[in-house]
C-alpha positions as CSV (number, residue, x, y, z in Angstrom):
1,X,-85.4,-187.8,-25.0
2,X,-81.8,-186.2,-24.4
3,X,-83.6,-182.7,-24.3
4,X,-86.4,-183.9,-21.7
5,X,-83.3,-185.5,-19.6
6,X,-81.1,-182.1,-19.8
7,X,-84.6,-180.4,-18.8
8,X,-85.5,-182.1,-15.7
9,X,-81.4,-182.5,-14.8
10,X,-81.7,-179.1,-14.5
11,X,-84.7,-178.8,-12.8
12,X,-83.5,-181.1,-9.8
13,X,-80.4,-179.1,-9.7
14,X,-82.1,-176.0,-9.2
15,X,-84.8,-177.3,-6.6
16,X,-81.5,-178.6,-4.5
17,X,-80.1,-174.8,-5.0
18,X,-83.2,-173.3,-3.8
19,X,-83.7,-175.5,-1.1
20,X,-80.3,-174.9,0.3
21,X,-80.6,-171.3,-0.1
22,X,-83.9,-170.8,2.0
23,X,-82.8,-173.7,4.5
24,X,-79.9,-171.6,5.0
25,X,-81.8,-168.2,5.9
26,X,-79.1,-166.7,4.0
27,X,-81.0,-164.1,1.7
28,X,-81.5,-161.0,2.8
29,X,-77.9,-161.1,4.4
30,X,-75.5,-158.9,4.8
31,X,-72.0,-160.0,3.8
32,X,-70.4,-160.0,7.6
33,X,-72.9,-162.8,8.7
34,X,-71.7,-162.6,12.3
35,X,-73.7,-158.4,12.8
36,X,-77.2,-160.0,13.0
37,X,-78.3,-157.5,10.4
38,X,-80.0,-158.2,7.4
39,X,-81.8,-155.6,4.2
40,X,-84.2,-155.9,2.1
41,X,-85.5,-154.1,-0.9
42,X,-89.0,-153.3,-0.1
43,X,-90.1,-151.7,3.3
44,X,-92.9,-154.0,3.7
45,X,-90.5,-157.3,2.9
46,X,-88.3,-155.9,6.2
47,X,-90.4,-157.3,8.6
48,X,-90.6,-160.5,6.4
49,X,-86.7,-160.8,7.0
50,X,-86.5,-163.5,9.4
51,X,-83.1,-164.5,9.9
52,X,-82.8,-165.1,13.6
53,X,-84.4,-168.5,14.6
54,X,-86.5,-167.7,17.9
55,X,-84.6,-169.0,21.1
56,X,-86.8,-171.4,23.2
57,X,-84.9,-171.8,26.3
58,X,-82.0,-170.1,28.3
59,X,-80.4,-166.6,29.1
60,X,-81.2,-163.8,26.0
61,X,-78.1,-162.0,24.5
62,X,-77.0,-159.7,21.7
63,X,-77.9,-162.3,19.5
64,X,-81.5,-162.3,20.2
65,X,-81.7,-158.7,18.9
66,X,-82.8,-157.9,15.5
67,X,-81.8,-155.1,13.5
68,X,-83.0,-154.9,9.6
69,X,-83.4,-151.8,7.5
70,X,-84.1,-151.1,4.2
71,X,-84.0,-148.3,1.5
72,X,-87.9,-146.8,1.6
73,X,-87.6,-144.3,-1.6
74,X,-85.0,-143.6,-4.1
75,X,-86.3,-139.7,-5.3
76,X,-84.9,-136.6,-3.6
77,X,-82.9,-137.9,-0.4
78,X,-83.0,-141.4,0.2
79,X,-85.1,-142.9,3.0
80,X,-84.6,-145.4,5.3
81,X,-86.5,-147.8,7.4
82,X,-85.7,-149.4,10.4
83,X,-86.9,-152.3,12.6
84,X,-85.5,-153.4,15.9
85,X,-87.1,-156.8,17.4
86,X,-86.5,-158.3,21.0
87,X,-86.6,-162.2,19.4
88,X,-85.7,-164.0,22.8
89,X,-88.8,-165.6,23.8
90,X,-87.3,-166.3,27.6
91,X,-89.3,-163.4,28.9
92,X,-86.3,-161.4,29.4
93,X,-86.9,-157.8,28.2
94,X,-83.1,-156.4,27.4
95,X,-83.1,-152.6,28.3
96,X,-80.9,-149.9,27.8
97,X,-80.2,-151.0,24.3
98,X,-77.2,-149.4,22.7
99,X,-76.2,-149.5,19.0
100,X,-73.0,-148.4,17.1
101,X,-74.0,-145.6,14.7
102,X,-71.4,-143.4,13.8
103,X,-72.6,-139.6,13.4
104,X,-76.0,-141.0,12.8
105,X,-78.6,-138.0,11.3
106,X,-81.0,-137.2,9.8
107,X,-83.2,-134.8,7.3
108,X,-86.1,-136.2,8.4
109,X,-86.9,-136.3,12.3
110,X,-87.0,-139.6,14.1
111,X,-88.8,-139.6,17.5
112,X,-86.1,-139.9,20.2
113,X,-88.2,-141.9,22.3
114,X,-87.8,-144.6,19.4
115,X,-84.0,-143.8,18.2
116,X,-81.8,-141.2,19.9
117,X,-77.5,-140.1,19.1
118,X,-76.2,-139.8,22.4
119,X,-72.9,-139.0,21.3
120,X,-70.7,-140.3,18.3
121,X,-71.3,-144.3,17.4
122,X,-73.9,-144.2,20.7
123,X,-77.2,-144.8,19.7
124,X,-80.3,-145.6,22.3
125,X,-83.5,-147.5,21.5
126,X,-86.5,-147.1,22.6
127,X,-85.5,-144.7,25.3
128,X,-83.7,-147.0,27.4
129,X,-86.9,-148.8,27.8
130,X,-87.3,-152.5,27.9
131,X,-88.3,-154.0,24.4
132,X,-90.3,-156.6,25.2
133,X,-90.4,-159.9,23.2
134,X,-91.3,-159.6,19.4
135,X,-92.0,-155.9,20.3
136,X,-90.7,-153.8,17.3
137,X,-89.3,-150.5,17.2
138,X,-89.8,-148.9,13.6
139,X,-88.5,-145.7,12.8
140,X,-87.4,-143.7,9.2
141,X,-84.9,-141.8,8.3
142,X,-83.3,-139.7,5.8
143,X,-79.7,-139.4,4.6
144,X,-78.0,-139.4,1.7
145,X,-76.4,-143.1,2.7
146,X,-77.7,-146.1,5.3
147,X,-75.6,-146.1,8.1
148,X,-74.3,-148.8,9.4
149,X,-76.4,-150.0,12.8
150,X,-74.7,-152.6,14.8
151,X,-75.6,-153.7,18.4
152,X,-73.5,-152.3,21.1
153,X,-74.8,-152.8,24.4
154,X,-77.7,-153.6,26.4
155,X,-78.8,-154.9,30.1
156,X,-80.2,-158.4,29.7
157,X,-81.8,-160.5,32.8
């Protein structure tokens, strides 16, 4: 009886762990919560990353767009995908969407209509376009590291 007690002790303690942990959305996080990024391990789980809860009401901001990427292939230079996703549901389209990016390159070419380096830690997305709500810009890219993407700018409604 004491083993079939410790078992389903246990048990409960990790359903309550668990339930905490996906309640939380706290995952796929990066460690500096407050960057709106997140990774993931698989490309196909990036999209799956949900870790911005959709805005139902009011003005959009920074906060309302997504940025996720994750490692693609591990053999000969590393790949990297990328997803950006407009998640304000306001019907506000944010345009000329700028991110940090340091000396972003790389080996493999990435459509500047998608992603372009203006100048140093100046990216644009989608070309200065408007990305409209759950619209996703996906791109891949090749470097020996990930680099850091953060938002920077953009021109909301």
């Amino acid at each position: 009886m004491g083993c079939v007690q410790i078992f389903l002790s246990f048990f409960v303690v990790m359903i309550i762990i668990f339930s905490i942990g996906f309640n939380s959305g706290k995952f796929l996080h990066f460690a500096n919560e407050g960057d709106n990024k997140t990774t993931a391990n698989k490309p196909e789980e990036a999209y799956l990353s949900t870790h911005r809860k959709l805005k139902l009401h009011g003005i959009c901001s920074n906060r309302d767009i997504s940025i996720s990427q994750s490692i693609y292939s591990t053999s000969g230079i590393p790949q990297y995908v990328v997803q950006i996703v407009n998640t304000c549901v306001s019907g506000c389209a944010p345009s000329n969407i700028h991110l940090h990016c340091g000396w972003f390159a790389s080996a493999r070419i990435v459509n500047p209509r998608s992603f372009k380096r203006v100048s140093y830690d100046d990216c644009l997305v989608n070309g200065g376009r408007p990305l409209k709500y759950s619209q996703i810009i996906r791109f891949t890219y090749a470097n020996s590291f990930m680099y850091p993407l953060e938002f920077k700018t953009a021109n909301f409604c």
